[in-house]
N, C-alpha and C positions, 0 to 999 in steps of 0.2 A: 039750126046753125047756118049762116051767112056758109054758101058756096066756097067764099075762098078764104074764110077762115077755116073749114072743113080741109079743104084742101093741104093749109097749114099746117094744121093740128097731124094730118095724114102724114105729111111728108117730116115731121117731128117723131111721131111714133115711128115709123122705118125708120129711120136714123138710129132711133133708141133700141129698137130691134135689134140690129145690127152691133152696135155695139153689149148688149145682156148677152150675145151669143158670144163676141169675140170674147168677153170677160169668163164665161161659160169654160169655155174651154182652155180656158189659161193657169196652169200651174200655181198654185200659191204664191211658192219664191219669184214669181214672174212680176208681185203687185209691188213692189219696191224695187222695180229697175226703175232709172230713169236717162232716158235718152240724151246722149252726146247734146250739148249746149240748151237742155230746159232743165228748170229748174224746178219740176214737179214729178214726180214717181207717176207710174199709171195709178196708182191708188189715188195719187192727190188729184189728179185728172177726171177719176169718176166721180172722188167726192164734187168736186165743182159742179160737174153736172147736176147730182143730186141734189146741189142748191140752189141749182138757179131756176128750176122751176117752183118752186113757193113765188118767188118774186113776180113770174113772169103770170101767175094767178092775182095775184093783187093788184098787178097796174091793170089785168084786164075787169078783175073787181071795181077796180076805179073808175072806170071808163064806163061802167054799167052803171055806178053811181051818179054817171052826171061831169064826172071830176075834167077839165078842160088841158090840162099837166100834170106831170107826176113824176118824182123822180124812182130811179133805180134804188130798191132797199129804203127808199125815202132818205136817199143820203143826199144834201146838196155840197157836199164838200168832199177831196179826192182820199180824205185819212178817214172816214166816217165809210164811206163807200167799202174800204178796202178792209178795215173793221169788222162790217158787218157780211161781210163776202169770209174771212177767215171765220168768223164765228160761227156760222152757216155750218161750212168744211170742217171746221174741229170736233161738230155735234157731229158728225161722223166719220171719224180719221179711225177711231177706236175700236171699230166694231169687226167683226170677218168678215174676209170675203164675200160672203153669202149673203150677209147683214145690208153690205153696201150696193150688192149686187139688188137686193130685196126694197133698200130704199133708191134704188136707181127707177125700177120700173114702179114702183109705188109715187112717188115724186113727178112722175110725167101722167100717173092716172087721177092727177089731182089737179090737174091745167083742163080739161075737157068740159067741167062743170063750170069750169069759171068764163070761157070764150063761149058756150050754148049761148047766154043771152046776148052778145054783143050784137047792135044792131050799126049801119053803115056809119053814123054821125060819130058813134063812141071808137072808131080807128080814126077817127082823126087825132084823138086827144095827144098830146105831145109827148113823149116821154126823153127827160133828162138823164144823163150818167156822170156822176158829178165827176170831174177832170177833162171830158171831152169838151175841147174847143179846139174853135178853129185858127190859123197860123195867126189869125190879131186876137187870140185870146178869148174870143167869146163863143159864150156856151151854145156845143149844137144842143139839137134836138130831134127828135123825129117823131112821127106818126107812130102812133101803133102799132097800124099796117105795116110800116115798113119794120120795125122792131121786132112783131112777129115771125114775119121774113127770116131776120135775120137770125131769131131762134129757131130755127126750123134747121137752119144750116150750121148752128153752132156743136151741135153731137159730132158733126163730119171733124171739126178742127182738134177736137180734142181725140176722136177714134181714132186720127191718124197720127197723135202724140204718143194715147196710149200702145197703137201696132209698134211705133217707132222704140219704145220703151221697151217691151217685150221682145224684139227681138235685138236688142242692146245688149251682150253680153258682160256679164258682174265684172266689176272692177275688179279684182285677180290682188291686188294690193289693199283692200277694202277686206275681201276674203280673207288673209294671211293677217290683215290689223283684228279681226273681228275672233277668227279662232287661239290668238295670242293671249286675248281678252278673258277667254272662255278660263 
């Protein structure tokens, strides 16, 4: 494995680490809080992780194959992308705790075989996210390398959504609607 894909992939796994422990030790009723002004419970927060590594194996499949661009999920459109990102999530919204916790680390052990071969020319390859452009409209893109990058550091953004969630205490009127219910 290329040095600084290794490094990568290193600095992806701590992240993941770090978050299977915070999850580890989190109460049940803890996975459907969700923090003052986002709009995802920690539960939905880990699912997302859990799917974004399949993808982040495929563009690097692709880039082994030769491929010169690629987009994210293979979506070139912002309702296609968004689509295939809930679909991902929903295959695992259902499962327990343990279930999602199990496809958290299993999901990041399925990126390692896919960057082994990657040699210097295949970080170039482009990768698109369909909806990102720039203030005149047109589509960025980025290297691989830098893509990688940026999944290495994407565990951090969501751990500190899920910390924020968990220590959110339950709507209190939420509670009193939900045992009314009962």
């Amino acid at each position: 494995m290329l040095p600084e894909v290794r490094v990568l992939l290193e600095r992806a796994q701590t992240r993941r680490h770090a978050i299977l422990g915070l999850l580890d030790a989190a109460p049940e009723a803890f996975w459907l809080r969700v923090a003052s002004g986002d709009a995802w419970s920690a539960r939905a927060h880990a699912a997302h992780l859990a799917a974004m590594d399949g993808p982040v194996a495929e563009l690097a499949r692709g880039a082994v194959a030769g491929a010169r661009e690629a987009w994210l999920f293979d979506a070139t459109r912002p309702l296609e992308l968004e689509s295939a990102r809930a679909s991902a999530m929903a295959a695992l919204a259902d499962g327990t705790p343990h279930q999602l916790r199990e496809a958290l680390a299993a999901a990041r052990l399925l990126v390692a075989p896919a960057l082994e071969p990657l040699r210097p020319a295949a970080l170039e390859m482009r990768v698109m996210v369909a909806g990102a452009v720039d203030s005149w409209g047109r589509q960025l893109s980025w290297s691989l390398r830098d893509y990688l990058g940026h999944w290495a550091e994407h565990d951090a953004l969501h751990e500190a959504a899920i910390r924020a969630a968990f220590t959110t205490p339950p709507d209190l009127s939420a509670v009193a609607l939900t045992r009314r219910l009962r």
